[in-house]
C-alpha positions as CSV (number, residue, x, y, z in Angstrom):
1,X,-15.2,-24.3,-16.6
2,X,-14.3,-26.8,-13.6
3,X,-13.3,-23.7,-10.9
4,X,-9.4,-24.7,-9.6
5,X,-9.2,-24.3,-5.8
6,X,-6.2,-25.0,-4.0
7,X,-7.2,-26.1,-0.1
8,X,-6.2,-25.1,2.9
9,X,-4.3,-28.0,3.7
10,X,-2.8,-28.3,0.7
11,X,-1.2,-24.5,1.0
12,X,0.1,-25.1,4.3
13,X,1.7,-28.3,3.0
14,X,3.4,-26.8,0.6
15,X,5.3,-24.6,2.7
16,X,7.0,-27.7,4.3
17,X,8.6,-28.8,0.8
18,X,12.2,-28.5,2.3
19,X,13.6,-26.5,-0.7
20,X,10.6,-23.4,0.1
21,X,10.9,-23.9,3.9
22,X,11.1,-20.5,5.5
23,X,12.4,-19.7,8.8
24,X,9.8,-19.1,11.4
25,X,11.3,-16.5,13.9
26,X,8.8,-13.9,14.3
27,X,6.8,-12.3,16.8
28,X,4.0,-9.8,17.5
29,X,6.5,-7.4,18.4
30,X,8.6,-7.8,15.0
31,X,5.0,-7.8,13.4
32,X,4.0,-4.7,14.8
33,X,7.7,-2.7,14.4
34,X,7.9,-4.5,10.5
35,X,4.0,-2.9,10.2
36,X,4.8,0.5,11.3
37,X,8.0,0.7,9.5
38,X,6.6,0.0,6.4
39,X,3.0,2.4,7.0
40,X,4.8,5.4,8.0
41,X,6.5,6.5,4.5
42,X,5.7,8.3,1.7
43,X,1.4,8.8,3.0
44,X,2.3,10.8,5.9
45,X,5.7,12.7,4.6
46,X,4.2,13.8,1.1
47,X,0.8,13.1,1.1
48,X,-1.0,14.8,3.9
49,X,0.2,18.1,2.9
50,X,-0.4,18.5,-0.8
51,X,-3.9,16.8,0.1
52,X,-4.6,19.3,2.7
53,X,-3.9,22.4,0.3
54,X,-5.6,20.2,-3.2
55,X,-8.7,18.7,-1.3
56,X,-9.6,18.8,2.2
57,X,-8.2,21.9,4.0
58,X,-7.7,21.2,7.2
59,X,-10.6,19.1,7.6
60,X,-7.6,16.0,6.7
61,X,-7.4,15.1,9.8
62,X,-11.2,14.0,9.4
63,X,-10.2,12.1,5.9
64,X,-7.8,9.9,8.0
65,X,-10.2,8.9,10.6
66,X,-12.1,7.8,7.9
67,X,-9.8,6.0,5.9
68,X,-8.2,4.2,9.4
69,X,-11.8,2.7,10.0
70,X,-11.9,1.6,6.9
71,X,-8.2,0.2,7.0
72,X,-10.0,-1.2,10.6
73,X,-12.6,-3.1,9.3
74,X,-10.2,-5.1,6.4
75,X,-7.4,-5.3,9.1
76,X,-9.6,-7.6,11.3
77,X,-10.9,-9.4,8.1
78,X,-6.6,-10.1,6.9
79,X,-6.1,-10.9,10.8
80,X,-8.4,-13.7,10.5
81,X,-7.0,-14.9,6.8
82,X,-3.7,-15.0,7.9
83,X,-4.2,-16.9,11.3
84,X,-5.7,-19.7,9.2
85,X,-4.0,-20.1,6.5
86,X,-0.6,-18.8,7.6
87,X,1.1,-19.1,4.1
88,X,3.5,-16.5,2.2
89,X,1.6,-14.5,-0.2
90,X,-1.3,-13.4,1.2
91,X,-4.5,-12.1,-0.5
92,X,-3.0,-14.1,-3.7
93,X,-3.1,-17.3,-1.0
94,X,-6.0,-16.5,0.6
95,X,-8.2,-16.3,-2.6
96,X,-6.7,-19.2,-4.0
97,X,-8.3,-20.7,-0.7
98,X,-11.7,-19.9,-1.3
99,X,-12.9,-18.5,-4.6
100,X,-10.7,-20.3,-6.9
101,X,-7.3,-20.4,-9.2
102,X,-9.5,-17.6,-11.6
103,X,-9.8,-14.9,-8.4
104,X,-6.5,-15.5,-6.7
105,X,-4.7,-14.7,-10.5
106,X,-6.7,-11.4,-10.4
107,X,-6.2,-10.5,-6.9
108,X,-2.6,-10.7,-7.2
109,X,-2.6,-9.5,-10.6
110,X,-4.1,-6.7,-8.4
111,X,-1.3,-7.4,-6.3
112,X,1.4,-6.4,-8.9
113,X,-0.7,-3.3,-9.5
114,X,-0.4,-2.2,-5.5
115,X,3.2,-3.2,-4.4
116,X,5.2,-1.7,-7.7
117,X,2.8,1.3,-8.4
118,X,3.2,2.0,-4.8
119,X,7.2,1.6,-4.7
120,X,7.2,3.7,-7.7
121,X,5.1,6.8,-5.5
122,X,7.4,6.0,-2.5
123,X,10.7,6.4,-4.7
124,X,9.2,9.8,-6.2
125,X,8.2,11.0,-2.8
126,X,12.4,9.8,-1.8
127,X,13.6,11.9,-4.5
128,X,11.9,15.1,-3.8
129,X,13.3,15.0,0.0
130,X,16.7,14.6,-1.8
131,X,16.2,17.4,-3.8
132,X,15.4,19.2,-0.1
133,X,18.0,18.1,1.7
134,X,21.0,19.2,-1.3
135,X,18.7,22.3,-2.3
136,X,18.8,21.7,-6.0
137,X,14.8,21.0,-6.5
138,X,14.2,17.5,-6.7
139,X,15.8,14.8,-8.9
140,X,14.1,15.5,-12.0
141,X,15.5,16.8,-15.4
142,X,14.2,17.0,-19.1
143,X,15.4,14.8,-21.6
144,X,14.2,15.6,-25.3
145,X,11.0,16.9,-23.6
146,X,10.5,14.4,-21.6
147,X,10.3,14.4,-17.7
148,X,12.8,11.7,-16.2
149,X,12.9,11.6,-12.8
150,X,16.4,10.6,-11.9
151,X,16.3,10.3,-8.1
152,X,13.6,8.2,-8.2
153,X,16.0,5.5,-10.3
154,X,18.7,6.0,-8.3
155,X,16.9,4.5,-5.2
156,X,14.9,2.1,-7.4
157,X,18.5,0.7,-8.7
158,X,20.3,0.5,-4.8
159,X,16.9,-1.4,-3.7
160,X,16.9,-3.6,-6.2
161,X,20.3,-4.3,-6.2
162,X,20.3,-5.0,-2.2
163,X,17.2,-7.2,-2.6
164,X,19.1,-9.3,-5.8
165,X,22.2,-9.8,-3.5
166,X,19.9,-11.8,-1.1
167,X,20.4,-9.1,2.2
168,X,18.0,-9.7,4.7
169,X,15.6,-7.2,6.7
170,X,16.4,-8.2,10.3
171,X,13.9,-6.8,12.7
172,X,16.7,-4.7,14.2
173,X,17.5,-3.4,11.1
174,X,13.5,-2.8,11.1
175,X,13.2,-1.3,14.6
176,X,16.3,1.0,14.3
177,X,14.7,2.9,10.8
178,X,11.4,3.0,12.8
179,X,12.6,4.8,15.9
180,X,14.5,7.3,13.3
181,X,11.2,7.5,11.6
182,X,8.7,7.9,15.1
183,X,11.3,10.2,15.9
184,X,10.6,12.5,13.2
185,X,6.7,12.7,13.3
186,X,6.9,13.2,17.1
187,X,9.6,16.1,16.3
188,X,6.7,17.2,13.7
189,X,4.5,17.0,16.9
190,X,6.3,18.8,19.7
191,X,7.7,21.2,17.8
192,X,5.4,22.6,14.9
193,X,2.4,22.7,18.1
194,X,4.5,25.9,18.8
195,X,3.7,27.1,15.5
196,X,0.3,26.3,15.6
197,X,-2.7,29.7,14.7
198,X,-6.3,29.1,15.3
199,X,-6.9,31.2,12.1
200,X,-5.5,28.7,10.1
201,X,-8.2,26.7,11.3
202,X,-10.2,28.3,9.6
203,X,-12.7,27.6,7.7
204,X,-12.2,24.2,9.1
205,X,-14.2,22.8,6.1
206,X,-13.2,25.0,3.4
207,X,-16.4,25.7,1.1
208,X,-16.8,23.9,-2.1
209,X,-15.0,25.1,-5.5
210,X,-16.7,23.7,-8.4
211,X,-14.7,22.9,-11.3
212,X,-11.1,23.6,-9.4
213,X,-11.0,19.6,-8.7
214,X,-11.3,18.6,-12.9
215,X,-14.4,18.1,-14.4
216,X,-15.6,14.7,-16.5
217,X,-13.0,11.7,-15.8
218,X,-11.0,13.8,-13.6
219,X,-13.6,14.3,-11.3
220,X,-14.2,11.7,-8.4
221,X,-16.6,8.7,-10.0
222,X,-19.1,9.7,-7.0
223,X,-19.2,13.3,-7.8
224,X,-20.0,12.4,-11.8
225,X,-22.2,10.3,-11.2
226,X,-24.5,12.1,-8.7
227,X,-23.9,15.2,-11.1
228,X,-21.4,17.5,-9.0
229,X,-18.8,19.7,-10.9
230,X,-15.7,19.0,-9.1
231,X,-14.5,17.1,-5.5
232,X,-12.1,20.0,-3.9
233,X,-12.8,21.1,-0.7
234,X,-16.3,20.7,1.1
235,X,-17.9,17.5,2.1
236,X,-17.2,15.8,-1.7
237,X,-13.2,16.8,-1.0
238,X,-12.9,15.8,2.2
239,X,-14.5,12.4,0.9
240,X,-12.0,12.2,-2.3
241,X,-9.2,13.2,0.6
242,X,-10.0,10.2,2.6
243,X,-9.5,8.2,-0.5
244,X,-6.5,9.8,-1.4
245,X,-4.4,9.5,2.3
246,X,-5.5,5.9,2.2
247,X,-2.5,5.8,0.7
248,X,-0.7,6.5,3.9
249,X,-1.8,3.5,5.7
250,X,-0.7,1.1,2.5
251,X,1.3,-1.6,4.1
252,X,-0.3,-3.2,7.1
253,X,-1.7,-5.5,5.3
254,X,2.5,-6.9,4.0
255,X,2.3,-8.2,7.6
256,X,-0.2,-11.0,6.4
257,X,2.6,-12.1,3.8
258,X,4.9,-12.5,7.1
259,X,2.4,-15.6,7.8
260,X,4.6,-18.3,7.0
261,X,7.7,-17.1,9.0
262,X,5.8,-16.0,12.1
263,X,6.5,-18.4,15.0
264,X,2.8,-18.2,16.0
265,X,0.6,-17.0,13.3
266,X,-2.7,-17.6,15.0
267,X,-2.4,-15.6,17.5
268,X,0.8,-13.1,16.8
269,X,-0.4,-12.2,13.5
270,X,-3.4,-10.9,14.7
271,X,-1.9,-8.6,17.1
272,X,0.8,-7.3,14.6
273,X,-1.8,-5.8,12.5
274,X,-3.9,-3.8,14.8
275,X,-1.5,-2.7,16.5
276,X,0.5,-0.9,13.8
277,X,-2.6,0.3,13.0
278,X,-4.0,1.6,16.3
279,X,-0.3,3.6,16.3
280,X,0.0,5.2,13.2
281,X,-4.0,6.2,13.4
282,X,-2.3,8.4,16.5
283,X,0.7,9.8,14.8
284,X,-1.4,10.6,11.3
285,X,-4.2,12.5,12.9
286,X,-1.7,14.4,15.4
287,X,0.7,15.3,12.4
288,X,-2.4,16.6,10.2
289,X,-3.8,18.9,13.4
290,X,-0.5,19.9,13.5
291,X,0.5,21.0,9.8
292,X,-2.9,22.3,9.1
293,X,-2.1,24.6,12.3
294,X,1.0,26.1,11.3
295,X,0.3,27.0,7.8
296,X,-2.9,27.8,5.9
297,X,-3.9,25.5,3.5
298,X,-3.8,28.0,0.5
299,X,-0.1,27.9,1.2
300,X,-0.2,24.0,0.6
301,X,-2.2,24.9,-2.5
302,X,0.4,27.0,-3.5
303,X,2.9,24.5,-3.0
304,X,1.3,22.3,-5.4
305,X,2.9,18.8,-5.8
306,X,5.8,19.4,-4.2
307,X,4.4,20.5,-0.9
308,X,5.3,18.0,2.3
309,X,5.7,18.5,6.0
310,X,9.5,20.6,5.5
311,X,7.1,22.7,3.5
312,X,5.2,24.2,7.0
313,X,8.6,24.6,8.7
314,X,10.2,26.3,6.3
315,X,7.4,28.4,5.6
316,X,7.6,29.4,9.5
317,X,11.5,29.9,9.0
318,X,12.4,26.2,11.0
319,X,14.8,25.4,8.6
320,X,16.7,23.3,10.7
321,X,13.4,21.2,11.6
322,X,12.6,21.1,7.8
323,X,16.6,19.9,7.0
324,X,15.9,17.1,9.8
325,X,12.1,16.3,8.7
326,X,13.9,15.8,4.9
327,X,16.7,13.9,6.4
328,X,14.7,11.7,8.6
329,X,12.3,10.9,5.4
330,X,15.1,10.0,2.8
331,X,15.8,7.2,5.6
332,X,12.1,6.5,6.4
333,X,11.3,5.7,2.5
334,X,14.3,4.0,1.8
335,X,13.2,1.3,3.8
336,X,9.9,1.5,2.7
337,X,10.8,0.8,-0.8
338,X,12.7,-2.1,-0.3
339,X,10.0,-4.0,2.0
340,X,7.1,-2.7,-0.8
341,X,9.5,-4.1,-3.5
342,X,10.1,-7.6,-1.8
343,X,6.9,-7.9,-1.3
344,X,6.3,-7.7,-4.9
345,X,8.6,-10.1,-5.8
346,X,7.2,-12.6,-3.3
347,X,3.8,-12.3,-4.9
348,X,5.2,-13.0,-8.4
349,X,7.2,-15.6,-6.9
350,X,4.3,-17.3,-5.4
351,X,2.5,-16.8,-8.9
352,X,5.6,-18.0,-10.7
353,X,5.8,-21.8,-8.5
354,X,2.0,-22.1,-9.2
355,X,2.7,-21.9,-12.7
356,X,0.1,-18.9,-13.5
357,X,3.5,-17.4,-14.8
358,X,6.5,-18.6,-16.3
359,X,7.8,-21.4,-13.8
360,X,11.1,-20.4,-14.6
361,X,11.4,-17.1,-12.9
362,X,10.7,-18.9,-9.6
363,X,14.2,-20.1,-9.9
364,X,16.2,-18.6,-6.9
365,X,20.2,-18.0,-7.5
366,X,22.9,-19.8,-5.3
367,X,21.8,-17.4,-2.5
368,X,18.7,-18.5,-2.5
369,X,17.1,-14.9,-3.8
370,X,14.7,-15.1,-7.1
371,X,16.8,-12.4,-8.9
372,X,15.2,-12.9,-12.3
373,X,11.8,-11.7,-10.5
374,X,13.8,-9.1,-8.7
375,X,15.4,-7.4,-11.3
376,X,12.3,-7.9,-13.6
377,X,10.5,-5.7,-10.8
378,X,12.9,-3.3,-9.9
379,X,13.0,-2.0,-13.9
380,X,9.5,-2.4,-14.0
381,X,9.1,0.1,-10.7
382,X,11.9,2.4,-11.7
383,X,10.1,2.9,-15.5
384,X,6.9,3.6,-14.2
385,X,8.7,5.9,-11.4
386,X,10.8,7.8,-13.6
387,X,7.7,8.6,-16.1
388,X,4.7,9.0,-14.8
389,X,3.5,11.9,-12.4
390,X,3.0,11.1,-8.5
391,X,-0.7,12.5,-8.4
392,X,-1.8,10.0,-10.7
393,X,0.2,7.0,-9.3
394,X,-1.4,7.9,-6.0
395,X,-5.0,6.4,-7.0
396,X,-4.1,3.8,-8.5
397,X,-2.4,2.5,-5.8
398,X,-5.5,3.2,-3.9
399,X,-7.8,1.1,-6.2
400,X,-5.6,-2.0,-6.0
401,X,-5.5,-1.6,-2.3
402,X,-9.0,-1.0,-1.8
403,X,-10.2,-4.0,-4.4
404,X,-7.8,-6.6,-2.5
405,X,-9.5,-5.3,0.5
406,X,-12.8,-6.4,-1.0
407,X,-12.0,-9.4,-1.8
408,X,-10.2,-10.9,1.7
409,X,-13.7,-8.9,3.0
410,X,-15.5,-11.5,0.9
411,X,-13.4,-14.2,1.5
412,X,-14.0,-14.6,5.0
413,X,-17.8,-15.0,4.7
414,X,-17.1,-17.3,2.3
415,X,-14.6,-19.6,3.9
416,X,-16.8,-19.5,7.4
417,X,-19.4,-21.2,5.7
418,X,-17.7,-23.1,3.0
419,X,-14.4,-24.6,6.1
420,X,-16.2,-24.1,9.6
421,X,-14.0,-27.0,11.2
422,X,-10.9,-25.0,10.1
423,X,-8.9,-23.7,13.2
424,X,-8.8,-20.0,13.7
425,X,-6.4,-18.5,15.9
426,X,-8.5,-15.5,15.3
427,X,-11.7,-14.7,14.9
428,X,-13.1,-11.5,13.3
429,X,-15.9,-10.1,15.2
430,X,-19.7,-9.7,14.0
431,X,-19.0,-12.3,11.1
432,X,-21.0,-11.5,8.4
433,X,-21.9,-7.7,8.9
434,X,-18.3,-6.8,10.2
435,X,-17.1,-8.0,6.7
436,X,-20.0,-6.6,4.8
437,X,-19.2,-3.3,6.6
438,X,-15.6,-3.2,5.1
439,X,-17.0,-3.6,1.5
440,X,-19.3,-1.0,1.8
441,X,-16.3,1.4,3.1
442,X,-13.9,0.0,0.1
443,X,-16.4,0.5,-2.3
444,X,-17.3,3.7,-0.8
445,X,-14.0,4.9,-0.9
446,X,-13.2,3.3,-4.3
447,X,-16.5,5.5,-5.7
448,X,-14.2,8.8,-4.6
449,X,-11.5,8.3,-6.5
450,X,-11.6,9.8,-10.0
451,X,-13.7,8.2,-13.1
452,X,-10.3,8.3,-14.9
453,X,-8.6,6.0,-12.0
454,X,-11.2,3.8,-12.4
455,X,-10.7,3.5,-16.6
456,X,-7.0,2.7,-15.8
457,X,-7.8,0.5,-13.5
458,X,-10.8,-1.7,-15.5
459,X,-8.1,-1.7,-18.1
460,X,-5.1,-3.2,-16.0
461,X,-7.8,-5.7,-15.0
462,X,-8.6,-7.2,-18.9
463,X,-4.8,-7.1,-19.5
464,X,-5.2,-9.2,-16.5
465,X,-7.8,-11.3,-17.5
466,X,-6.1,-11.8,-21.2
467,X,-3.1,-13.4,-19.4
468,X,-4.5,-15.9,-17.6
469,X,-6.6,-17.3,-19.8
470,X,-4.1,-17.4,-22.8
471,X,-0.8,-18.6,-20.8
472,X,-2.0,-18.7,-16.9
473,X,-4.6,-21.6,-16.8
474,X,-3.0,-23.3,-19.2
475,X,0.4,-23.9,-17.2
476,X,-1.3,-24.1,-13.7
477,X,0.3,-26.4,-11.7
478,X,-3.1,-27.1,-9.9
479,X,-4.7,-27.6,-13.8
480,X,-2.1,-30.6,-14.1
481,X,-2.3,-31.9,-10.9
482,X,-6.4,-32.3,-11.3
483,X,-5.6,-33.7,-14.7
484,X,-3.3,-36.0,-14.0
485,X,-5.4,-37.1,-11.1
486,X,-8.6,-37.8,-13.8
487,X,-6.4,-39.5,-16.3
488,X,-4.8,-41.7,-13.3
C-alpha cells in the first residue's frame, strides 16, 4: 500500500484557493487571550475539586504541575508544527504532512474523539452550575429510567445554533468572557486564602486506600498492570489525578488550528501557546492550594460528582462568593463550548474537503458556515452529553488528547529529518530528546488512566480504522489526484 502524503507546500497552497481563503487578522495577543479563554472552563471549575476529594487530596496541586510539564513539552512540539505549516486543522494537517493520508485520518479521527467528548464534559459541567445558580440541583431528570441531562442540551442547542447562523468569535468578544472568567479564579484567590486551615493540609498526601479507586478495568492500566488494588490517594492517585486534571488544560493546543488566520504564524503562534500556558499553570495551582485549604478533602469526597469550587464556599457559609463563582462559570463554559464545538466542525470540515468523508458535508450555506457539519456535531455532542456520566467522559477526553500529543511529538522528529530546508519560524528546543521527552510523559500519563478508558478507546480506534479503509481511502482526494497523475 503506496503511503498518501500530502506536502507541505501543497497544504499551504490550498489555503489560497479563493473560495477557502481565510482572513488573516490575528496576533499573539488574540492567541494568547483565545488560549486562555478556551483552557480555563470546565478543568478548573468542576474538576479540581471532585479530583481532590476522589484521588489526590490535597496533593492536586502536585497533579497539575505535572500535567502542565507535560502539556509543556507537546506545547513547544504544536509551536513548531504550526509555525511551519500554518494551515487550519492542525494535528489532522500536520500528520497528513509527515506520516501519511493513513495517520492524519486517525489522528483526527482522534480529533472527533477530543473536541465533541470534551464539549459534551464542558456542557455537563454548564449545567450543574445552572442547577447552582436557580437552586433546583442540576439539569438532570429521569425519563423511563433513564438519566437525561436537560441542561446539558439546552446549551448544546444555543451553541449550535449560534455556530450554524455563521456568528463570529471576535477577539473582543474573546477577551471580554476572559476577564469575567480571570476575574473569578482571582476572586477564588483573594478571597477563599481567608478561609484557608493548615489542618486541612493534612495529610498532604493522603495514604493509599486499596480497592476504594475500582478494581480490574476500573483501576488505572498502571496500577493493574504492576499489580496494585486501586489508584485513590497515595502516590498511584496523585499519578491517576495528574491524568485526570489534564483535562483542565484541554484547549491550548485549538490555538494551532488558528494557523491559517494568524497574521504571523511563525513567530505569533509560538508565543500564543506558551503563554496561555505559562498563565493558567499560575491560576490552576493557586486555585488548588487554595480549595484544598478551605475544606478538607473528605468533604469533596462527600460531595461526590457534583462537588466544584462554589462547593468550598458554601461549605464555609460564602454564599454570595459561591452565587458569583456559579455565575461567573455558566459564562466561562459557555464560551468554551462554542470554541470546543467549532473546532470540531473545522476538523470534519477539513476531513470532509479531503474527501476522507463525504465531500458533500463540506458544503458551506449562503453565509459561508458548513451547517450540515455543524448540526451533525452539535446532536452528536448533545446525545453523548445528555447520556453518558461526566466521570467517564473525562478520560476519554484525556486519551484523545494525550495520543494527538504523541503523535505531533513524533511528527516533529520526523519532519526535521525527512524537510530540513523547510522554514521554521520556531524551533523546538533539544530536537530529538525534547520530543521524545513528551512521549514518555503522554504515554506515562495515558498508562494512569483506567484499563476500561483504554478498552473504549482501542475500540473508537478500529471503528476508526473500519471507515477509512471501506469509504475513506477510497474517496481521497489525494488517492485521485496520484491516480490521475499515473494514468496521465
Amino acid at each position: 500500500m503506496t503511503r498518501r502524503t500530502k506536502s507541505v507546500e501543497q497544504s499551504i497552497a490550498d489555503t489560497d484557493e479563493p473560495e477557502t481563503r481565510l482572513r488573516k487578522d490575528l496576533n499573539w495577543w488574540d492567541l494568547t487571550v483565545f488560549g486562555v479563554s478556551v483552557v480555563i472552563g470546565a478543568g478548573i471549575f468542576t474538576i479540581t475539586a471532585s479530583t481532590a476529594g476522589n484521588l489526590t487530596g490535597p496533593a492536586i496541586s502536585v497533579s497539575f504541575l505535572i500535567a502542565a510539564a507535560t502539556c509543556g513539552l507537546a506545547a513547544l512540539c504544536y509551536a513548531e508544527f504550526a509555525s511551519t505549516v500554518p494551515v487550519a486543522g492542525s494535528a489532522y494537517t500536520f500528520s497528513y504532512a509527515t506520516f501519511g493520508e493513513f495517520v492524519a485520518w486517525i489522528i483526527g479521527w482522534d480529533l472527533i474523539l477530543e473536541f465533541a467528548v470534551a464539549a459534551a464534559v464542558i456542557a455537563k459541567g454548564w449545567s450543574s452550575y445552572l442547577g447552582t445558580v436557580f437552586n433546583f440541583g442540576g439539569g438532570a431528570m429521569n425519563i423511563s429510567g433513564l438519566q437525561l441531562d436537560w441542561g446539558a442540551l439546552l446549551i448544546i442547542a444555543f451553541v449550535t445554533l449560534i455556530l450554524a447562523r455563521g456568528t463570529k468569535l471576535s477577539a473582543g468578544v474573546s477577551l471580554a468572557i476572559t476577564v469575567i472568567k480571570v476575574g473569578v479564579v482571582l476572586l477564588v484567590v483573594a478571597v477563599g486564602a481567608f478561609y484557608i486551615k493548615a489542618a486541612n493540609y493534612s495529610p498532604f498526601l493522603p495514604p493509599a486506600e486499596p480497592g476504594h479507586g475500582g478494581s480490574g478495568t476500573e483501576q488505572s492500566l498502571f496500577s493493574l498492570l504492576t499489580g496494585a488494588e486501586g489508584s485513590s490517594y497515595g502516590w498511584y492517585g496523585l499519578l491517576a489525578g495528574a491524568s485526570i486534571v489534564f483535562f483542565a488544560f484541554i484547549g491550548f493546543d485549538i490555538i494551532a488550528t488558528t494557523a491559517e488566520e494568524t497574521k504571523y504564524p511563525q513567530r505569533d503562534i509560538s508565543r500564543g501557546i506558551l503563554a496561555s500556558l505559562a498563565i493558567v499553570t499560575v491560576l490552576y495551582v493557586a486555585v488548588s492550594v487554595v480549595l484544598t485549604g478551605m475544606v478538607h478533602y473528605t468533604e469533596l469526597r462527600a460531595a461526590g460528582e457534583d462537588a466544584n469550587l462554589a462547593t468550598a464556599f458554601e461549605a464555609n457559609g460564602v454564599d454570595w462568593a459561591a452565587n458569583v463563582i456559579s455565575i461567573g462559570a455558566l459564562a466561562g463554559l459557555t464560551t468554551v463550548v462554542i470554541v470546543l464545538v467549532l473546532g470540531q466542525t473545522r476538523v470534519l470540515f477539513a476531513m470532509c474537503r479531503d474527501g476522507l468523508l463525504p465531500r458533500s458535508l463540506a458544503r458551506t450555506g449562503t453565509r459561508g458556515t458548513p451547517v450540515r457539519i455543524t448540526l451533525i456535531v452539535g446532536a452528536l455532542v448533545a446525545v453523548t452529553a445528555t447520556a453518558f456520566p461526566m466521570g467517564k467522559l473525562e478520560e476519554m477526553v484525556n486519551i484523545g488528547t494525550l495520543f494527538a500529543f504523541v503523535l505531533v511529538s513524533a511528527g516533529v522528529i520526523v519532519l526535521r529529518r525527512t524537510r530540513p530546508d523547510l522554514k521554521r519560524g520556531f524551533r523546538a528546543p533539544g530536537v530529538p530528546l525534547l520530543p521524545i521527552a513528551s512521549i514518555l510523559a503522554c504515554v506515562w500519563l495515558m498508562l494512569n488512566l483506567t484499563a476500561l478508558t483504554w478498552i473504549r478507546f482501542l475500540i473508537w480506534m478500529a471503528i476508526g480504522v473500519a471507515i477509512y479503509f471501506l469509504y475513506g481511502r477510497r474517496h481521497s482526494v489525494l488517492g485521485r489526484r496520484q491516480a490521475d497523475a499515473i494514468s496521465a
